[in-house]
C-alpha positions as CSV (number, residue, x, y, z in Angstrom):
1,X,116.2,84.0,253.2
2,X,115.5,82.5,256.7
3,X,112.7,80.6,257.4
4,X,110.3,81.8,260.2
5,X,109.1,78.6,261.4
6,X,107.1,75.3,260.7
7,X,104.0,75.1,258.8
8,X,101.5,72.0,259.3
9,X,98.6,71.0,256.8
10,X,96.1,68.3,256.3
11,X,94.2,68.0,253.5
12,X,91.6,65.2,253.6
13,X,91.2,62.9,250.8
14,X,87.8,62.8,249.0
15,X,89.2,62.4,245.7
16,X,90.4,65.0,243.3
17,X,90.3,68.6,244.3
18,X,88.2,71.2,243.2
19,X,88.4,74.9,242.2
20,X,87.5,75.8,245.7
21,X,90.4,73.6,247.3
22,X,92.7,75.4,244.9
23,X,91.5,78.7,245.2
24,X,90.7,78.9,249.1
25,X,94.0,76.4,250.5
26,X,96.2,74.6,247.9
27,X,97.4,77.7,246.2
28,X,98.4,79.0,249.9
29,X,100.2,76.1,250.6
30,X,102.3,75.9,247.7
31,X,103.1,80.4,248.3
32,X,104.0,79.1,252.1
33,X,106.9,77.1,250.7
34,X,108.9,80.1,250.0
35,X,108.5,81.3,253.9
36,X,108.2,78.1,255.9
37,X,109.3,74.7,256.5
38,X,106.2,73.5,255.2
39,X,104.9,69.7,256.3
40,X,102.0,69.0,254.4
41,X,100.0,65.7,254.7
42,X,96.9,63.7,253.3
43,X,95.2,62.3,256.3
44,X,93.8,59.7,255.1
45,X,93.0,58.5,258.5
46,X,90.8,61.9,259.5
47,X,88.7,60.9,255.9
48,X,87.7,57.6,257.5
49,X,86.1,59.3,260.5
50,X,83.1,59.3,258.4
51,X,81.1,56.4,255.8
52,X,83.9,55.9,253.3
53,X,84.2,53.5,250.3
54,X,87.3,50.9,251.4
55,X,87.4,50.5,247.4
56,X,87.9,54.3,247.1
57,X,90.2,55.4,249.9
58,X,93.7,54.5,248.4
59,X,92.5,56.0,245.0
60,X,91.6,59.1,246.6
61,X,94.6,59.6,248.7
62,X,96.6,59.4,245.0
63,X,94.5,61.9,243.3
64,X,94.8,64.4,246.1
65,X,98.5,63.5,246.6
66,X,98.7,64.3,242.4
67,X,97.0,67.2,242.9
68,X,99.0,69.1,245.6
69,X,102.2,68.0,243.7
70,X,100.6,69.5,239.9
71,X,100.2,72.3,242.2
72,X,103.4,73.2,243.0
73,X,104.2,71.3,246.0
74,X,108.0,70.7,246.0
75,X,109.1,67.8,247.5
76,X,113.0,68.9,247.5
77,X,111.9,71.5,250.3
78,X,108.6,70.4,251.7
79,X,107.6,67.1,253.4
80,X,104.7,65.7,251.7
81,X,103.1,62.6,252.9
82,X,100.0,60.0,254.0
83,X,99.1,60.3,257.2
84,X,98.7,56.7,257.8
85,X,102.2,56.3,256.9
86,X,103.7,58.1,260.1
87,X,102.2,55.9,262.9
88,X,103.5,58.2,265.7
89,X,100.5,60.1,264.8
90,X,98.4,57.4,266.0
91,X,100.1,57.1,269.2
92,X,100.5,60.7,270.1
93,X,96.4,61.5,269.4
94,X,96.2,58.1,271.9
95,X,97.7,59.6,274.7
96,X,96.9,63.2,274.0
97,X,93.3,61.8,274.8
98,X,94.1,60.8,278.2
99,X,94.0,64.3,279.5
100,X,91.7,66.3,276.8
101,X,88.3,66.4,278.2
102,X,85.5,64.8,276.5
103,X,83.6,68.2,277.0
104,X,85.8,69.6,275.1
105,X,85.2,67.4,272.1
106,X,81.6,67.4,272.3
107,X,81.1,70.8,272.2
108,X,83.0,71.6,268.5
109,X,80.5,73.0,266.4
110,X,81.8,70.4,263.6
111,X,81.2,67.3,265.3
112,X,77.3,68.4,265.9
113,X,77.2,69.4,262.3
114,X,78.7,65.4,261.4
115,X,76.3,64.0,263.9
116,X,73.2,65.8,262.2
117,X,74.5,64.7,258.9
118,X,75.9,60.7,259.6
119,X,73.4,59.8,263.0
120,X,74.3,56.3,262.5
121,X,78.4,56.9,262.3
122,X,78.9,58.7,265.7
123,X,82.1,56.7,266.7
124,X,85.3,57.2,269.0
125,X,87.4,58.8,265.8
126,X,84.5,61.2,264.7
127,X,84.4,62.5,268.7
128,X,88.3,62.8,268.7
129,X,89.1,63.7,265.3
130,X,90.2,67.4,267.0
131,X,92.9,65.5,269.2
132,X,94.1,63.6,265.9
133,X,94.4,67.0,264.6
134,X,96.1,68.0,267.6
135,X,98.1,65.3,267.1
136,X,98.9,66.3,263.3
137,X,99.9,69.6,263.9
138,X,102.2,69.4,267.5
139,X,103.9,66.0,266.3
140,X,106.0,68.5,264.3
141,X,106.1,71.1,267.1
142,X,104.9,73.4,263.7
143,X,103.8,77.3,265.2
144,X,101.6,78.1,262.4
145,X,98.4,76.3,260.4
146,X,96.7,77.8,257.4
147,X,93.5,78.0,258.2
148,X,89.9,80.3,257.0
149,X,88.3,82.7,259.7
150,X,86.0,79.8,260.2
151,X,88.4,77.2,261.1
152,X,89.8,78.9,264.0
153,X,87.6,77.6,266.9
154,X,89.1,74.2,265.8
155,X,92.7,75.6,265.9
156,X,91.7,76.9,269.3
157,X,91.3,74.2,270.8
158,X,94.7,72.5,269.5
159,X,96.3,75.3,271.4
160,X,94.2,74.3,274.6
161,X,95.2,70.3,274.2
162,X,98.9,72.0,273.6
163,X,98.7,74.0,276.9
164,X,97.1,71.5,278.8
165,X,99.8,69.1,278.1
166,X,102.7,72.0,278.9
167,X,100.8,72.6,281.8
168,X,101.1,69.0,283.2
169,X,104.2,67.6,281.9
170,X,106.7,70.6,281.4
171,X,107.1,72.6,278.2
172,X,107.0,70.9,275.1
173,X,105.1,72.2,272.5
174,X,104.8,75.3,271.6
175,X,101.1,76.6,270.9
176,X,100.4,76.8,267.0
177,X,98.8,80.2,265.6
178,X,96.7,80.4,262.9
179,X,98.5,81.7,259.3
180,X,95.0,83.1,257.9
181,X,94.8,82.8,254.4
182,X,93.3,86.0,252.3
183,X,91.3,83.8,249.6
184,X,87.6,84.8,249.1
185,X,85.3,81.6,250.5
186,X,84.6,79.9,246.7
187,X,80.8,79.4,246.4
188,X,79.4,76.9,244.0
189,X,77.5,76.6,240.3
190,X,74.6,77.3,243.0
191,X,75.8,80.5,243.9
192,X,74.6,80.0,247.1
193,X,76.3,77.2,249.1
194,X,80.4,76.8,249.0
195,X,81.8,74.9,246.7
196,X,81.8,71.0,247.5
197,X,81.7,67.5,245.6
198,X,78.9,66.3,248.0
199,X,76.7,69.1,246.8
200,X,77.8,68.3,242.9
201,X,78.4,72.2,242.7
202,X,82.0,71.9,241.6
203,X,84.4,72.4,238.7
204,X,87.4,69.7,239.4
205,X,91.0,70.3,238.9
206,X,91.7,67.6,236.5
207,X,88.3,68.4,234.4
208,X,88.6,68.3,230.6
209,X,88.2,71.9,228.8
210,X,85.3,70.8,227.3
211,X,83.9,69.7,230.8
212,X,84.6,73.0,232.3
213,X,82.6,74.9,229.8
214,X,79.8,72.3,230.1
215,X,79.7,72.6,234.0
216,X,80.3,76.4,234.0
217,X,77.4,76.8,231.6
218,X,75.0,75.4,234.8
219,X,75.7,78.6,236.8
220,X,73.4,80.3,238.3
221,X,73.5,84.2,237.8
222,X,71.5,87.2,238.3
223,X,67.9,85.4,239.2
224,X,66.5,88.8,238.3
225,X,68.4,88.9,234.7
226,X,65.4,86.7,232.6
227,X,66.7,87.7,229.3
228,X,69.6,88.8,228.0
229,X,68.0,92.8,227.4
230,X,67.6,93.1,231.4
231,X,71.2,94.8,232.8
232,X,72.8,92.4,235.0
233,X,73.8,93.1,238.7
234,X,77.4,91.5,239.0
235,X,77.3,91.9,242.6
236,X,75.3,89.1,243.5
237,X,76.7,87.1,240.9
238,X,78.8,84.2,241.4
239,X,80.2,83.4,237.9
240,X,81.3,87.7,238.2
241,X,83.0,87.0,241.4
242,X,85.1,84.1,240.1
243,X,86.8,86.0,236.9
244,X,88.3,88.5,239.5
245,X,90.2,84.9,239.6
246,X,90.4,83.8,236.3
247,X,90.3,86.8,234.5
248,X,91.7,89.8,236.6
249,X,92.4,91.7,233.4
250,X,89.1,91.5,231.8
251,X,86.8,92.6,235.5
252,X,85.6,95.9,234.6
253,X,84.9,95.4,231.2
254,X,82.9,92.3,232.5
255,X,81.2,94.9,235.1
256,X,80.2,97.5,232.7
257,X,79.4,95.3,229.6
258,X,76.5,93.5,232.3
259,X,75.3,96.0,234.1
260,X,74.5,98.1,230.7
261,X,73.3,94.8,229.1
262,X,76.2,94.7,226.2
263,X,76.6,91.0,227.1
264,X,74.5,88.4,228.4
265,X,75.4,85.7,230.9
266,X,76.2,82.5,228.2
267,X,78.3,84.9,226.9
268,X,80.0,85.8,230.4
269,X,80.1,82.4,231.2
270,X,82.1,81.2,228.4
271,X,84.9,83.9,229.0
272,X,85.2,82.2,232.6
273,X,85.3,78.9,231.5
274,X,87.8,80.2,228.7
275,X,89.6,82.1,231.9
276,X,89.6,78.5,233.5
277,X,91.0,76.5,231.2
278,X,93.6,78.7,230.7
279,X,94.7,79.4,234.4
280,X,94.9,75.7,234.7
281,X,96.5,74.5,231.8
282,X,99.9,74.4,233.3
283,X,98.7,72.3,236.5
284,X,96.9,69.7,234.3
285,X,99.6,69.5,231.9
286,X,102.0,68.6,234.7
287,X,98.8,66.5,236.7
288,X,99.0,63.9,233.4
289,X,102.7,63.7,233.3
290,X,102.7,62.9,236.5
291,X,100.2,60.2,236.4
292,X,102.2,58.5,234.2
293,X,105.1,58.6,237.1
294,X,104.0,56.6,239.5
295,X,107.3,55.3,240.5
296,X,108.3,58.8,241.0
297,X,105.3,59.6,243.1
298,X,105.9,57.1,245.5
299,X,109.4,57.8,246.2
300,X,108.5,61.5,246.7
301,X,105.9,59.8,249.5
302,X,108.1,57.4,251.0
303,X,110.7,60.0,251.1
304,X,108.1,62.2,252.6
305,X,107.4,59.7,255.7
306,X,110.5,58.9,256.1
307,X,111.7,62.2,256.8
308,X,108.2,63.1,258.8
309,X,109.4,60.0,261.0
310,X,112.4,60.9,262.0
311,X,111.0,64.2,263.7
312,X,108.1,62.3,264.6
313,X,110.0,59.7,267.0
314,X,111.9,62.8,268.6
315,X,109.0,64.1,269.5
316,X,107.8,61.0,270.6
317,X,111.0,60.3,272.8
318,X,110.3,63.0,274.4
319,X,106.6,63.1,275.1
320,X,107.4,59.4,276.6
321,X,109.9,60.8,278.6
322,X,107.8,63.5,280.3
323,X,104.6,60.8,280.6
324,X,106.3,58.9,282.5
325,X,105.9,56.1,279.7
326,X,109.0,53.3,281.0
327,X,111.7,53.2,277.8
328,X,111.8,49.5,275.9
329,X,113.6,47.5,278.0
330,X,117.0,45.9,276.9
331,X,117.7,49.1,275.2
């Protein structure tokens, strides 16, 4: 089969993913393999735009990097590597922000969100994290990014930075387009907000059977179902909405069974967590065998960079080029 383009993605590295990762990105990126050239990185310098832990960081970057390859991610055919580890990135984001507009930056919806949040961590990389993504994605000339409906302004305005650099210096890069994933957003043990570690409303990848069912039993339901007599109303419940997921087979016996009060919701819960653990399984089986591989996991990274590099400085050559940027002399 022919492959119908590049595909560029970043995951940032918090530490080890979560059901909402997998279910709302990871699982796309590893089904994009079959169709695209897929170059898939863990930018590890976009995690540092906000208060990290120096201590944490390179422990981070290895869980995620564990995850996506448990996952399916398959180095033979995909690039996989840490950001930091390609320094063209660095230098392309530098000198795409000599002609992106600071209005531009100020005016993503994400950046007033991080400056509510972190008031005391505004800084130059938190301002012109969208030109490092920029930078990410165009480095690779790649023509599509998996992204949610709700990431799309940010894509957006890649494609602007894109055209405004075709416009000045010739045509270059060509304008990525968003490859929108189909996955449901993933809301929390809340029920209310998406799932996140920051909120602690998460189930992890890597977590132990036993801590699934312990952290699945702290749904929230029905708030109107106060004993187990009242009939349930899946549609507003979360833990119903996540075995169309885990347990696709079981859905309608799940629906009727609530609704006409046959089951109550420890009950429910405990066939999702039993759904859980068994969907994932597989990825933790192969998560712990490759844990014990770290040789293996760093060849698969420097392999990564190295073959990210050798695009990278094409790219590079020729942005120079077009810049005007003088060659090294005695070359």
């Amino acid at each position: 089969m022919t492959k119908r383009g590049r595909v560029f993605a970043g995951i940032r590295c918090t530490g080890r993913q979560h059901l909402g990762n997998y279910l709302g990105a990871i699982q796309n990126f590893v089904a994009l393999q079959e169709e695209y050239d897929c170059v898939y990185s863990a930018v590890d310098i976009h995690t540092i735009t906000t208060p990290w832990e120096p201590g944490e960081l390179r422990e981070n970057v290895w869980e995620t990097v564990l995850d996506l390859l448990a996952a399916g991610i398959e180095p033979e055919r995909t690039i996989l590597y840490v950001q930091s580890h390609v320094p063209e990135v660095l230098e392309l984001a530098m000198l795409l922000g000599m002609i992106t507009p600071l209005g531009w930056l100020t005016r993503v919806t994400t950046f007033k969100d991080k400056v509510r949040l972190h008031p005391d961590h505004v800084n130059y990389g938190l301002v012109g994290y969208p030109v490092l993504m920029t930078a990410d994605i165009i480095l690779y000339k790649a023509t599509r990014v998996p992204v949610g409906e709700d990431q799309q302004p940010h894509l957006e305005l890649a494609r602007e930075i894109a055209r405004r650099f075709n416009r000045l210096f010739g045509e270059t890069f060509p304008e990525p387009h968003a490859k929108l994933t189909e996955a449901p957003v993933v809301l929390g043990l809340d029920g209310v907000n998406k799932m996140s570690k920051s909120l602690d409303n998460h189930i992890e990848l890597v977590a132990t059977p036993e801590e699934t069912v312990e952290r699945v039993m702290t749904a929230v339901t029905d708030p109107q179902r106060t004993h187990r007599h009242i009939p349930g109303r899946p549609e507003v419940c979360n833990v119903y909405s996540l075995h169309h997921q885990f347990n696709p087979d079981q859905v309608e016996v799940v629906y009727e069974e609530c609704t006409t009060a046959k089951r109550g919701c420890v009950e429910c819960k405990q066939q999702l967590a039993d759904g859980i653990n068994r969907v994932l399984a597989p990825f933790r089986e192969r998560r712990q065998e490759l844990a014990g591989r770290p040789n293996y996991v760093e060849e698969v990274l420097a392999d990564g960079a190295a073959r990210a590099r050798v695009i990278a400085g094409e790219t590079m050559a020729e942005v120079r080029d077009k810049m005007g940027l003088p060659a090294a002399y005695g070359h």
